[in-house]
SELO-547933 format. One line per field, with one value per residue: x, y, z of N, C-alpha, C, CB in turn; residue number from 1. Coordinates in nm, 2 decimals, padded with zeros to 4 digits. Glycine has a CB too. Example, Ala and Ser with C-alpha at 12.3 -4.5 7.8 and 13.67 -1.06 7.14 Angstrom:
2
nc1 [01.32:01.28]
nc2 [-00.57:-00.22]
nc3 [00.78:00.71]
cac1 [01.23:01.37]
cac2 [-00.45:-00.11]
cac3 [00.78:00.71]
cc1 [01.32:01.29]
cc2 [-00.33:00.00]
cc3 [00.78:00.79]
cbc1 [01.13:01.41]
cbc2 [-00.45:-00.06]
cbc3 [00.90:00.57]
resi [1:2]
//
This chain:
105
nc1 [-06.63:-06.38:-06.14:-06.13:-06.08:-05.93:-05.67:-05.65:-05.61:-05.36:-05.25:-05.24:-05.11:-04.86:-04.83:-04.81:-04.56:-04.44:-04.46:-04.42:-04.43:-04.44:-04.53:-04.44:-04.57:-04.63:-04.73:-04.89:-04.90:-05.11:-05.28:-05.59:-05.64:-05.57:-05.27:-05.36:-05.62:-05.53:-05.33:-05.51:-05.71:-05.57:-05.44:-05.69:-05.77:-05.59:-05.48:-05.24:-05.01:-04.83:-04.86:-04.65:-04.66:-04.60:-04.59:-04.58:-04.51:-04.58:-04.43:-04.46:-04.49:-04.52:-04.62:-04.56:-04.34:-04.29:-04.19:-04.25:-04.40:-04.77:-05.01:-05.26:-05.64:-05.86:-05.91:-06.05:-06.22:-06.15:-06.08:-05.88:-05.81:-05.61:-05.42:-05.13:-04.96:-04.83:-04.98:-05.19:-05.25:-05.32:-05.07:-04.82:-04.79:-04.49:-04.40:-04.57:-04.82:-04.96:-05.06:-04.83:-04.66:-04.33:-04.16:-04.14:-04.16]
nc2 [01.43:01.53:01.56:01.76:01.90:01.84:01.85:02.14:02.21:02.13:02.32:02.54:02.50:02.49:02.73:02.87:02.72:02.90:02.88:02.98:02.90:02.61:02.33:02.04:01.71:01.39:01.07:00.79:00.49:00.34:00.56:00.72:00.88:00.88:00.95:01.02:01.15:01.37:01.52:01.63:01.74:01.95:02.11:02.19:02.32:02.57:02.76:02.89:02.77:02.52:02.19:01.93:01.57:01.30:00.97:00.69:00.38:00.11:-00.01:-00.20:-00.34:-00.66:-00.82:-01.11:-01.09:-01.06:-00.77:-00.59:-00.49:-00.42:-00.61:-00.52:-00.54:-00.41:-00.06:00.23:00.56:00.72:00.54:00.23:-00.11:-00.34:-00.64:-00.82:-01.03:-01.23:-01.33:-01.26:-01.12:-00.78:-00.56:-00.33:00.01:00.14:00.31:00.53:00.54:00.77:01.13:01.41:01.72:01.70:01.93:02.27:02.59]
nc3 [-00.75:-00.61:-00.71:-00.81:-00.57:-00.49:-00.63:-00.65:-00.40:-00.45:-00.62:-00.46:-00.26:-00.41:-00.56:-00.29:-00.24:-00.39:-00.69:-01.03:-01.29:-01.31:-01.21:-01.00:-00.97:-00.82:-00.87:-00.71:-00.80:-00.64:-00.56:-00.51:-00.72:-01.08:-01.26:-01.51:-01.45:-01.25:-01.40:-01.63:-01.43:-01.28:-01.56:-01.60:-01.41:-01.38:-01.63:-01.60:-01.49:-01.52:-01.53:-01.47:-01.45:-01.28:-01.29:-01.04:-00.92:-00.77:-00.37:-00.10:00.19:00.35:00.62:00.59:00.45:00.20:-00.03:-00.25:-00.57:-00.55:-00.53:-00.73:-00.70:-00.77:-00.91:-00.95:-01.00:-00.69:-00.54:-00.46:-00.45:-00.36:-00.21:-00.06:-00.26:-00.26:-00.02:00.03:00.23:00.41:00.28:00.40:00.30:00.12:-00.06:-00.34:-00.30:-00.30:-00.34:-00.44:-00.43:-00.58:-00.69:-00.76:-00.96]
cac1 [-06.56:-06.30:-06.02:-06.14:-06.06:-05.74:-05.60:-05.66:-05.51:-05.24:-05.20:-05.23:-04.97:-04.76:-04.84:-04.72:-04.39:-04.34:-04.47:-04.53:-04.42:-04.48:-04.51:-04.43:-04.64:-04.60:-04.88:-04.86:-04.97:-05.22:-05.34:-05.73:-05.64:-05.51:-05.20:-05.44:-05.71:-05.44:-05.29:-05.61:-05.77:-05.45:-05.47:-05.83:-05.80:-05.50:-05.36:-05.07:-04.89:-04.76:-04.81:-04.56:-04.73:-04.50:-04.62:-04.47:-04.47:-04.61:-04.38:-04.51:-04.41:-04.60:-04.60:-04.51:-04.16:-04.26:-04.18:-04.26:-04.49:-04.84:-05.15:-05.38:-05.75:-05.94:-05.90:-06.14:-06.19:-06.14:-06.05:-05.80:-05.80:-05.49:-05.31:-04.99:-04.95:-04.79:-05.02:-05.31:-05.28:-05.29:-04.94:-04.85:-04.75:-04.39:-04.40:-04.64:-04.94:-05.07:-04.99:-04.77:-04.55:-04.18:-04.05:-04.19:-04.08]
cac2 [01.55:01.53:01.58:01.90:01.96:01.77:01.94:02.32:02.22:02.09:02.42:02.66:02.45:02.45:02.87:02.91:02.72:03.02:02.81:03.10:02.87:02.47:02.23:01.87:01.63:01.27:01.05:00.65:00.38:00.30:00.67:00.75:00.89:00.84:01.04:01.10:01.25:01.46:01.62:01.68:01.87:02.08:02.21:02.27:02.46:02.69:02.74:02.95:02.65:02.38:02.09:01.80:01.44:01.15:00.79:00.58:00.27:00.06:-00.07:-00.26:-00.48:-00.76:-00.93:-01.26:-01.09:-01.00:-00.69:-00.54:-00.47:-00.49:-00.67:-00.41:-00.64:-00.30:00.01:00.32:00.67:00.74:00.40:00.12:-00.21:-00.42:-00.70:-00.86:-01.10:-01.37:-01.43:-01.20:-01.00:-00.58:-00.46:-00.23:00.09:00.18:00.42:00.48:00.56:00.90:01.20:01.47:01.76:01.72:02.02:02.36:02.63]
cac3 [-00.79:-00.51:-00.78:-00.80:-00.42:-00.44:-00.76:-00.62:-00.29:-00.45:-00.71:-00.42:-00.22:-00.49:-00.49:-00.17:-00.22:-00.50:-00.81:-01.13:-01.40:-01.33:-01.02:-01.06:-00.91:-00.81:-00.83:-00.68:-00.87:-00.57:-00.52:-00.51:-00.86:-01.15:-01.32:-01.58:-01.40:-01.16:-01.53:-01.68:-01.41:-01.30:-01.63:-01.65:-01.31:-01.37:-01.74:-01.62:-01.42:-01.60:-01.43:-01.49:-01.38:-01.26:-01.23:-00.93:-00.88:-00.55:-00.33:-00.03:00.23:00.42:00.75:00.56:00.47:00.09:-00.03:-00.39:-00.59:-00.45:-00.64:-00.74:-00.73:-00.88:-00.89:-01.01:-00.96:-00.54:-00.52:-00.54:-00.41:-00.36:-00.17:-00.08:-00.41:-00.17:00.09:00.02:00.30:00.37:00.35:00.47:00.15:00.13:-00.24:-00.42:-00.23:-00.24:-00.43:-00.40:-00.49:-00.56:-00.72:-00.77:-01.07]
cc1 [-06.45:-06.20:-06.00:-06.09:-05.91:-05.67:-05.60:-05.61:-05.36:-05.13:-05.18:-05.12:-04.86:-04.73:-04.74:-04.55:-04.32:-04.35:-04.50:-04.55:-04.50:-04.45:-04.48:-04.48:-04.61:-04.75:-04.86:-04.99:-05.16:-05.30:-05.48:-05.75:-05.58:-05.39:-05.29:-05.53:-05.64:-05.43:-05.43:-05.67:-05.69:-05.45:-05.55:-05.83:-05.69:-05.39:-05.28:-04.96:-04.89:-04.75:-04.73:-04.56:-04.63:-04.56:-04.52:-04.55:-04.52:-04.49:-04.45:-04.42:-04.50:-04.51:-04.56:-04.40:-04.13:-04.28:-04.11:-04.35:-04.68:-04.93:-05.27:-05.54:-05.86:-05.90:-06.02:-06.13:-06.23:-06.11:-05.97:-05.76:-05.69:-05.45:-05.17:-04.97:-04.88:-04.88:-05.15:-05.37:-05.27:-05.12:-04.94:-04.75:-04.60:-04.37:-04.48:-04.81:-05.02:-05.02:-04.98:-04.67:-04.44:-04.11:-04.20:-04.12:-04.17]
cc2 [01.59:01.56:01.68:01.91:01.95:01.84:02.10:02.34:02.19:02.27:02.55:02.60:02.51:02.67:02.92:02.87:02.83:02.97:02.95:03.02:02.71:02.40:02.09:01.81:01.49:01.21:00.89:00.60:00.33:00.44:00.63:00.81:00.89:00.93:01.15:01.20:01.38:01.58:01.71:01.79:01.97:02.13:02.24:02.35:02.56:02.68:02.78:02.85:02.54:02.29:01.94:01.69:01.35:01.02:00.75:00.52:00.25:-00.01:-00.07:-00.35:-00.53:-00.82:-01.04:-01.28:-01.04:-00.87:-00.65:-00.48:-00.51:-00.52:-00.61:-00.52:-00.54:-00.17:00.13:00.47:00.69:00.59:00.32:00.02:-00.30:-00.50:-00.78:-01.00:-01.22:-01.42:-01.39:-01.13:-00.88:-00.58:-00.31:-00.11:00.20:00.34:00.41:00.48:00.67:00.99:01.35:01.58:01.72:01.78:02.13:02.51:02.77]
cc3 [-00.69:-00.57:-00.79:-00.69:-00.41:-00.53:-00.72:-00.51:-00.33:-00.55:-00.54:-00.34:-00.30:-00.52:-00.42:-00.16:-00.39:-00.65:-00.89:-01.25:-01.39:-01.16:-01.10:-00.94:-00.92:-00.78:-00.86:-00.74:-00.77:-00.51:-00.54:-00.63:-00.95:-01.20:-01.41:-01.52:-01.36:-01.29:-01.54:-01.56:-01.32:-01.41:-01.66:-01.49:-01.32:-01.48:-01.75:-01.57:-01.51:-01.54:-01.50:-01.36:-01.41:-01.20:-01.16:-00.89:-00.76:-00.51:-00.21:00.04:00.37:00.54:00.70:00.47:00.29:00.13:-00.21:-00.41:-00.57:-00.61:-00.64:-00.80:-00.81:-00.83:-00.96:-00.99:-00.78:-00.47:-00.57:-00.42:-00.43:-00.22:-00.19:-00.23:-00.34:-00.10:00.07:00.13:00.31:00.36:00.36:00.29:00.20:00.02:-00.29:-00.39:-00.23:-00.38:-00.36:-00.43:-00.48:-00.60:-00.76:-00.89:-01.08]
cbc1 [-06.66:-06.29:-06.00:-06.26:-06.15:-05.69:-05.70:-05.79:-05.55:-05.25:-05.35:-05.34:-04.95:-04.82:-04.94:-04.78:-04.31:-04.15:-04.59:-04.45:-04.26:-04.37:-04.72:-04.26:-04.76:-04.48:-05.02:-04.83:-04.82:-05.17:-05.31:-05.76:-05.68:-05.58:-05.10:-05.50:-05.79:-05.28:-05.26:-05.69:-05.90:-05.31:-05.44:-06.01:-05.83:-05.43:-05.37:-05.04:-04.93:-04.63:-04.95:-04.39:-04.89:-04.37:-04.63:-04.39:-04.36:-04.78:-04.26:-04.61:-04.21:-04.65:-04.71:-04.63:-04.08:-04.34:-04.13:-04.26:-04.44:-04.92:-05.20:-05.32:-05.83:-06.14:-05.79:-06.26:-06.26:-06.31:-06.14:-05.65:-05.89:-05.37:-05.34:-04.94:-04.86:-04.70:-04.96:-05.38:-05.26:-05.33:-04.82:-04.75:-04.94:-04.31:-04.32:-04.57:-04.92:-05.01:-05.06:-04.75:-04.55:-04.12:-03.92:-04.20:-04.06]
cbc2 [01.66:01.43:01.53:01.96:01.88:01.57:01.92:02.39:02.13:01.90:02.46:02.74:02.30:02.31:02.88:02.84:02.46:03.03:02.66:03.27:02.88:02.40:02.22:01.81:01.65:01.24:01.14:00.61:00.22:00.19:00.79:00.84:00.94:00.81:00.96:01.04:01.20:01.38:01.51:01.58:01.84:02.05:02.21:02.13:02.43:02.70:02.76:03.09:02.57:02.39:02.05:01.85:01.39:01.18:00.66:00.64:00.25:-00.09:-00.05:-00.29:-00.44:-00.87:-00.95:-01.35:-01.32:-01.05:-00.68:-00.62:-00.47:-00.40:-00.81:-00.27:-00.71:-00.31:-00.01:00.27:00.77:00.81:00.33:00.19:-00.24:-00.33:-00.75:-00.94:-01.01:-01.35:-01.43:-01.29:-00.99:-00.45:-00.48:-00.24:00.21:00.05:00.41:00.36:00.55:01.01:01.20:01.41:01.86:01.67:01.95:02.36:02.51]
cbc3 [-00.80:-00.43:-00.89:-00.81:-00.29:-00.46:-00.91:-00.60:-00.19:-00.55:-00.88:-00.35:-00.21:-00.65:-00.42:-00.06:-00.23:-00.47:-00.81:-01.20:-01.43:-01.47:-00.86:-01.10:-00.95:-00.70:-00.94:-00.52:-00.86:-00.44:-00.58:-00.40:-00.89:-01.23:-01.41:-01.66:-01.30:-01.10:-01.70:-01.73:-01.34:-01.29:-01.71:-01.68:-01.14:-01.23:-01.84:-01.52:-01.25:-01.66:-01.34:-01.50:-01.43:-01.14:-01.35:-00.80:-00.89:-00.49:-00.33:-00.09:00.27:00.32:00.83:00.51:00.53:-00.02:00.09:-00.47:-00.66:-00.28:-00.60:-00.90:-00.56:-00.88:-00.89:-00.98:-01.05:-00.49:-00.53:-00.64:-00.43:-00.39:-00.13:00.11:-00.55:-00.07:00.24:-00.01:00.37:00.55:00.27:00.69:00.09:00.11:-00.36:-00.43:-00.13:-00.03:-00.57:-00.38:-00.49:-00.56:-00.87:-00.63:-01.21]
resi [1:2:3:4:5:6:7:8:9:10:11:12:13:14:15:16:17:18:19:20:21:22:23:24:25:26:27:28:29:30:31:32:33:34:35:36:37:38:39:40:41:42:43:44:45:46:47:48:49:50:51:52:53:54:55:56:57:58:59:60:61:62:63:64:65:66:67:68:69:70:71:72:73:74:75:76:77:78:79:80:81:82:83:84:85:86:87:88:89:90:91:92:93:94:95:96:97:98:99:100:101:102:103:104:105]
//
């Protein structure tokens, strides 16, 4: 139930930068959760904000000089597993990693 925690911090953030109408959220391919989930329980905790969910993409880039998209091996809810798709090591996460507001309304 952590989505819960992370979704109400993100609505009262989004509060504070003066949100009444809608926040827009960014949410990386390799986050801890999904777009979907993010949507869904922003609108099940606060039907006055409008939240507007943006998928992004991983970019990544490895010690052995790639640099793209990384190789997601599983992913689930609080979890997602991935390496470099070249060599099969960590890289290191350029985009695409977390989630985040980027606009407020």
């Amino acid at each position: 139930m952590h989505e819960i925690a992370i979704c109400q911090s993100i609505i009262d953030e989004a509060k504070k930068q003066g949100a009444t109408k809608s926040v827009v959220v960014e949410v990386g391919e390799l986050a801890d959760l999904s777009a979907e989930e993010v949507d869904e329980t922003l609108k099940r905790l606060d039907s006055k904000l409008d939240p507007q969910v943006e998928y992004k993409e991983s970019l990544v880039k490895c010690a052995c000089g790639y640099e793209g998209k990384a190789n997601i091996l599983d992913k689930g809810h609080g979890f997602c597993y991935y390496n470099c798709p070249k060599c099969s090591g960590k890289p290191q996460i350029l985009e695409g990693g977390g989630i985040k507001i980027i606009g407020v309304e």
